[in-house]
C-alpha positions in Angstrom: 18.2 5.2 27.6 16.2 8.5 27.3 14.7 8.0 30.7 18.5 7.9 31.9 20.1 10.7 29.6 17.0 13.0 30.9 15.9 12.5 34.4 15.0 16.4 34.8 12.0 15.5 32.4 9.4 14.7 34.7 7.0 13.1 32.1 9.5 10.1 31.4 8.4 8.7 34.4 8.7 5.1 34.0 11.0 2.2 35.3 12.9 -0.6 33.9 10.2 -3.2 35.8 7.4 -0.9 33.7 9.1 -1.2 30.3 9.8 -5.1 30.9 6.4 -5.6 31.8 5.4 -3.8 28.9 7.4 -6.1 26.7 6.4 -9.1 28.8 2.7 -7.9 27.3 3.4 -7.1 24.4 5.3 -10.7 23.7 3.2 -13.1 26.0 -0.1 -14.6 25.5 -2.0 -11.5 24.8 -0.2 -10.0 21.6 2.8 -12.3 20.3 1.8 -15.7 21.8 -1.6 -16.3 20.8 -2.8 -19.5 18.4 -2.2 -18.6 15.6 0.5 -16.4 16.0 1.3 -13.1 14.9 4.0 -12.5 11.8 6.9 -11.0 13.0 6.9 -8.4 10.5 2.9 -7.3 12.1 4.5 -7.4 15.4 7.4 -5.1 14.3 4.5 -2.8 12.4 2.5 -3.1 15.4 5.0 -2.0 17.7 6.3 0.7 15.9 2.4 2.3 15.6 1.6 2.0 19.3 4.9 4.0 20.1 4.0 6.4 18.1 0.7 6.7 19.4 2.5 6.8 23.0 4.2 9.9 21.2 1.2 11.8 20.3 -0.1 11.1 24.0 2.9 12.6 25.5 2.6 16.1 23.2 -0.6 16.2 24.5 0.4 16.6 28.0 0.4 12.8 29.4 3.6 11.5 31.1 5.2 8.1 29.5 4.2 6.0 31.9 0.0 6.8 31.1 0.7 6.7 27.8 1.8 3.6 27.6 -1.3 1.9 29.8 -3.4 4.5 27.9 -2.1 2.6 24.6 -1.7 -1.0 26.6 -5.6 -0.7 27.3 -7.2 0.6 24.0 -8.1 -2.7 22.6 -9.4 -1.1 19.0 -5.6 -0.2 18.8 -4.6 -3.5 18.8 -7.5 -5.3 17.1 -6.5 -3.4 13.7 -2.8 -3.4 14.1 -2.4 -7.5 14.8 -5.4 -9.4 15.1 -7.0 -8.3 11.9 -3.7 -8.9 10.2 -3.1 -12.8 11.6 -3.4 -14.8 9.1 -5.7 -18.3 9.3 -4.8 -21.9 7.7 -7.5 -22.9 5.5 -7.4 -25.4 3.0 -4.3 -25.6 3.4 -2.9 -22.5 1.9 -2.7 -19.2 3.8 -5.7 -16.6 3.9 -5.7 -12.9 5.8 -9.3 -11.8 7.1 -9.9 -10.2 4.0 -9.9 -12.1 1.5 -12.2 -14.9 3.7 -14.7 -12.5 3.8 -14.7 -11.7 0.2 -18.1 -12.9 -1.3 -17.8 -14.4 -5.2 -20.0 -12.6 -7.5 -23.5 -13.7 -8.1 -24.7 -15.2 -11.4 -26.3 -12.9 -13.8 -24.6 -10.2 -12.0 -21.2 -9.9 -13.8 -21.5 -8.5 -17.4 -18.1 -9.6 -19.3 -18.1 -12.0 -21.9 -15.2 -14.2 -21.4 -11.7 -13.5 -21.1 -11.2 -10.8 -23.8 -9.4 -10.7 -27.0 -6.3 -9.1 -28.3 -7.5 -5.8 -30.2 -4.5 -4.4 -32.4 -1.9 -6.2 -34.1 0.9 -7.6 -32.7 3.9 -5.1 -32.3 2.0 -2.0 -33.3 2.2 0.8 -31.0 -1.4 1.5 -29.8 -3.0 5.6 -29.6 -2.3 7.5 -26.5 -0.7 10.3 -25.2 2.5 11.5 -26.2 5.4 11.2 -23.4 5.7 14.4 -21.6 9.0 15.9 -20.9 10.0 15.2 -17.1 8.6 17.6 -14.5 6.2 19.3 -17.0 2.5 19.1 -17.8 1.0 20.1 -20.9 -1.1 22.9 -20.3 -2.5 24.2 -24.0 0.5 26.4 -25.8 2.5 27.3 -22.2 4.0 24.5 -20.0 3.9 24.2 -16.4 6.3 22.7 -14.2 4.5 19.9 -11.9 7.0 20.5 -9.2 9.4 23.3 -8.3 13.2 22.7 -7.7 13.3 21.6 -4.6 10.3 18.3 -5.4 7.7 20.4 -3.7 4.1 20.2 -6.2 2.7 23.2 -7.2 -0.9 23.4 -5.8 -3.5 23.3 -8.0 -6.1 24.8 -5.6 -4.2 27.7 -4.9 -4.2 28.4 -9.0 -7.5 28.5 -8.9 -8.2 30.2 -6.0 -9.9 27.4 -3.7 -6.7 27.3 -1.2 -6.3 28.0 2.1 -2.8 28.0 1.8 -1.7 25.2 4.6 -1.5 22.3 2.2 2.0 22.3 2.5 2.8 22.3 -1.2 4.2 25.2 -3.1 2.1 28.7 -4.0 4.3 30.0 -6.6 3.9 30.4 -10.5 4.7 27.2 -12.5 5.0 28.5 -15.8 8.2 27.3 -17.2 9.9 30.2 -19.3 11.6 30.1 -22.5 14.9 30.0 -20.7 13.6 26.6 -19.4 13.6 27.6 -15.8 10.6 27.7 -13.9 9.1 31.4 -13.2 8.4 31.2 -9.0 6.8 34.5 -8.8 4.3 35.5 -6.5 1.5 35.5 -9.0 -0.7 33.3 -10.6 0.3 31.3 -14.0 -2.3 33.3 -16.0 -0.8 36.3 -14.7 2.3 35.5 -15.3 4.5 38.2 -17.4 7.1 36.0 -18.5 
């Protein structure tokens, strides 16, 4: 469809037999058909990541068409998205790679002593924290807002002055005012004259 709505665009530069092919890969033997086979939610995953990675390649500069063989070819690609996720029949209950090559703990090695008991009585409320009102964090007598109106977090760097100011979170003062609204000035929360 996008190769048809834009043939001017010379780096969409594939056919229809290319994109069947494609699909005939990514389905046949090599990805979707192999013993044991795939889930079809890893396939959908799968899929999804490697057309993304065909995105990146085309901002780069590469046209659709090497992206996709680019992607097609790049067999680390595909080992982490499917066949590290396939999971094997053993003993007759499902098991993913991991957790076959998880190693039990040796003996003498593991320090607890048993299950654990129940410390406390029953129905008592146990020591902790006090619940914080939404959106603030105690901060000794002032409050500060852990987000500004918008959801955006404050960043903590940038208060203390370790920030290079592309984290993509918000430089502003957090101090929440008497009012109840937050301050947003241009200064720091120390420095703050409200």
């Amino acid at each position: 469809m996008c190769v048809l709505s834009f043939p001017q665009f010379g780096q969409f530069d594939i056919t229809r037999e290319d994109l069947e092919s494609w699909y005939e890969w990514f389905y046949g033997e090599d990805i979707g058909g192999r013993f044991p086979p795939p889930e079809d939610h890893v396939l959908a995953i799968a899929e999804r990541n490697a057309w993304r990675k065909i995105h990146e390649q085309m901002h780069e500069g590469s046209t659709l068409k090497a992206a996709m063989l680019s992607v097609r070819q790049d067999t680390l690609f595909w080992t982490r998205e499917v066949y590290e996720k396939i999971r094997t029949f053993s003993r007759g209950r499902p098991q993913t790679r991991s957790s076959m090559d998880y190693a039990p703990p040796q003996k003498g090695k593991n320090k607890s002593k048993g299950k654990g008991k129940s410390r406390g009585k029953p129905g008592s409320k146990g020591k902790g924290k006090p619940p914080q009102p939404n959106n603030q964090a105690s901060r000794g007598s002032n409050k500060q807002a852990a987000t500004d109106p918008k959801g955006n977090q404050f960043c903590n760097n940038w208060m203390r002055g370790r920030c290079p100011g592309n984290c993509g979170r918000t430089h502003k003062c957090n101090l929440i005012l008497a009012t109840g609204r937050i301050c947003l000035g241009d200064h720091l929360p120390q420095d703050c004259p409200g």
